[in-house]
N, C-alpha and C positions, 0 to 999 in steps of 0.2 A: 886935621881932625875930621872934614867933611869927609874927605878923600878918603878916609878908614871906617866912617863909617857905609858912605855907599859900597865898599868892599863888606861888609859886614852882611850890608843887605841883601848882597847877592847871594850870600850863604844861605839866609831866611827862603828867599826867593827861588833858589836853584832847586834848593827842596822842596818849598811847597809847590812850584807847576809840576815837578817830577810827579811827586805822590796824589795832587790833587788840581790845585790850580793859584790863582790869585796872585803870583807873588810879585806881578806885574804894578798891584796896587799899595806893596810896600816902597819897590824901586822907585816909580814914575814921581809921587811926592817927594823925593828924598833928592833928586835927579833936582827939581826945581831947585831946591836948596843952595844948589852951585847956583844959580845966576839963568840958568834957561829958560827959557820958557815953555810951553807944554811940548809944542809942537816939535823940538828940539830932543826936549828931555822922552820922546815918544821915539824919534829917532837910532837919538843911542844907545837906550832900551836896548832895542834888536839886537847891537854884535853880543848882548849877555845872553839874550833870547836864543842866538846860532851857538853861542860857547858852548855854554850850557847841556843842551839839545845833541852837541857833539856825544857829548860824557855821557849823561843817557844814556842813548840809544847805543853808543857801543857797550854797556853795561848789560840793557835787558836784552841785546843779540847773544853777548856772551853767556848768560845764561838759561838761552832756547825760548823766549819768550814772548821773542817777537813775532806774528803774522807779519811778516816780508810781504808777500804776494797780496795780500787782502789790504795792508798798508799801503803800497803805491797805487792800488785799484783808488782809493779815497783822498791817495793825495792829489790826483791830477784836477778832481774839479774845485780840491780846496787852494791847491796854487792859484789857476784861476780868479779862483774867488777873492785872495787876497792879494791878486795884483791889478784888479779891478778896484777893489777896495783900497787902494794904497793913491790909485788915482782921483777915483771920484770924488768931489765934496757932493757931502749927506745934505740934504736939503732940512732934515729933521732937525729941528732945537736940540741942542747936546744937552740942556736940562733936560727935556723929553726924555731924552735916549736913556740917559741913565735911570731916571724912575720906569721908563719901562724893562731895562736889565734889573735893575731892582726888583721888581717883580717877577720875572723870569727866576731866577735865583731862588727865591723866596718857594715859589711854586717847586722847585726842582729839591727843594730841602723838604719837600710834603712828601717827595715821591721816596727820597732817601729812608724818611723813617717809615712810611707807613709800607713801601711794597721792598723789603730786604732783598728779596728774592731775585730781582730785578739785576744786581748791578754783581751776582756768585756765577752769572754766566750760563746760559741758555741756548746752549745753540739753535738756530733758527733755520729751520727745512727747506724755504726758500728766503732768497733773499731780494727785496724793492732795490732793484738797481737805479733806477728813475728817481725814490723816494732818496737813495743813498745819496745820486749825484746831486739833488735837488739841494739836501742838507747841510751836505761838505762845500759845494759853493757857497752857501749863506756864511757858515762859518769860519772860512778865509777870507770872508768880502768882510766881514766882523774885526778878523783878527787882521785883514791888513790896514782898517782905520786905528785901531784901539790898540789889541793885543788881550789888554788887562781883563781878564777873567773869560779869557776863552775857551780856556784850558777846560772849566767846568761844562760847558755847550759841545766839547769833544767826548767829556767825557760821559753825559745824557746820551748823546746822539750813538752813538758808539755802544752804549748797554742795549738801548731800547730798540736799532735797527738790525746792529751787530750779533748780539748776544755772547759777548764778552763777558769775562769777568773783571776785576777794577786792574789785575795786574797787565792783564792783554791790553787792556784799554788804554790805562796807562802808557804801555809801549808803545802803542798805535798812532796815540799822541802826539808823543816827543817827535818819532819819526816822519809824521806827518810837516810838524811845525819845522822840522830841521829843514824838510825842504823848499818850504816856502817863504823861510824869512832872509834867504838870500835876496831875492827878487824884492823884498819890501825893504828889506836893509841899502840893495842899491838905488833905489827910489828916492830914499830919503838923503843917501850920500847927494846924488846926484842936485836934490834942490838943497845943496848945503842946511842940512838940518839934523847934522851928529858930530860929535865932540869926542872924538875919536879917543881922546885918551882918557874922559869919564866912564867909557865904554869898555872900553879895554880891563879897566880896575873892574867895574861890576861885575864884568865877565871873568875874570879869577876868581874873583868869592863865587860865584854861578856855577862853576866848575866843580869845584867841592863842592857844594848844597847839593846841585844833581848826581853827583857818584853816591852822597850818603842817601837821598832821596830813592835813589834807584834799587839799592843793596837795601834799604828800609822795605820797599815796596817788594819784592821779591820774596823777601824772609818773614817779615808778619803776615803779610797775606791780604784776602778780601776784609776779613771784617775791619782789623786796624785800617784798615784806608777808607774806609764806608764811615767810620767815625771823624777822622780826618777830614775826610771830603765832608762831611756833615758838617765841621766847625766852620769849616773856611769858607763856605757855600753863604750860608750864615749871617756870617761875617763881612762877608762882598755886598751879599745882598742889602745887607742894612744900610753900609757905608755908600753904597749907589742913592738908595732913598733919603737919609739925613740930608 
């Protein structure tokens, strides 16, 4: 029964990092449920995080949507940054951290409603490559400790530096993360901390959630995903702070 429902949950999850973000924070509690522990259950995570992320991105390529060339320019200092981060131990109290992404979140749900305009895509005349690379390293060094609500810090950094809109963004995303949770997936293989066949299950429901999340984000467009990304934004942010 666990076994079916973390298969479940990768459905929830497959969809909402596609379209938005979070869905790392239904898996990882659910993940504990077996018998793991976090450090484990953060592990196995990733092969649903790489399944997943497959589906995706050949989904928003197949329907012209992907910046290819603008996406690997940001993937290289987010690898980086998430295999730095896959290494290091944070010096910071992890209750810290989370009441400060709590807040982070929170702030970023101000900008969702109050500047629309922001996230319908704006091309930008010149682009901060220094601020770019600065960014995308922080938030691979993020997602290669965590993972869980990264998706939303891809998805700010990406409106406000990029000038994307939520479907490009989106795209930008996935393929960003596809390539960089190999290098954090073999990290964690490597210090025995994934459970290879809990992994495996979440990543088939993960698989579906992101083909329906992908075809979702394509076909409604910027605003259903601005509402979306609104709730689950929300949502993250709270559950960091409680």
């Amino acid at each position: 029964m666990l076994y079916f429902l973390v298969f479940l949950s990768g459905i929830a999850s497959g969809f909402l990092n596609v379209v938005g973000g979070g869905g790392s924070l239904i898996t990882l509690p659910l993940l504990t449920l077996l018998g793991m522990d976090l450090s484990i259950a953060n592990g196995t995570n990733r092969i649903a995080i790489l399944m997943q992320n497959i589906t995706a991105v050949r989904s928003f390529y197949k329907d012209k949507v992907l910046p290819v060339k603008l996406s690997l320019l940001c993937a290289i200092p987010a690898t980086i940054g998430s295999i730095a981060g896959t290494y290091v131990v944070v010096n910071i109290p992890q209750t810290l951290l989370k009441k400060i992404v709590g807040v982070l979140l929170l702030v970023m749900a101000f900008f969702i409603i109050a500047k629309p305009s922001m996230w319908s895509g704006q091309k930008k005349e010149r682009l901060n490559v220094a601020l770019i690379v600065l960014a995308f390293f922080g938030i691979g060094f993020y997602g290669g400790f965590i993972q869980a609500g990264v998706g939303f810090f891809f998805v700010f950094f990406t409106a406000v530096l990029l000038g994307l809109d939520l479907v490009k963004n989106n795209a930008l995303k996935v393929f960003i993360v596809l390539l960089y949770t190999p290098f954090s997936l073999l990290i964690f293989l490597l210090n025995g901390k994934v459970q290879p066949l809990a992994g495996v299950i979440l990543g088939a429901g993960s698989m579906i959630g992101a083909q329906l999340g992908a075809k979702f984000a394509v076909k409604k467009g910027v605003n259903w995903l601005r509402y979306i990304l609104l709730a689950t934004v929300v949502a993250s942010g709270v559950s960091y702070l409680i």
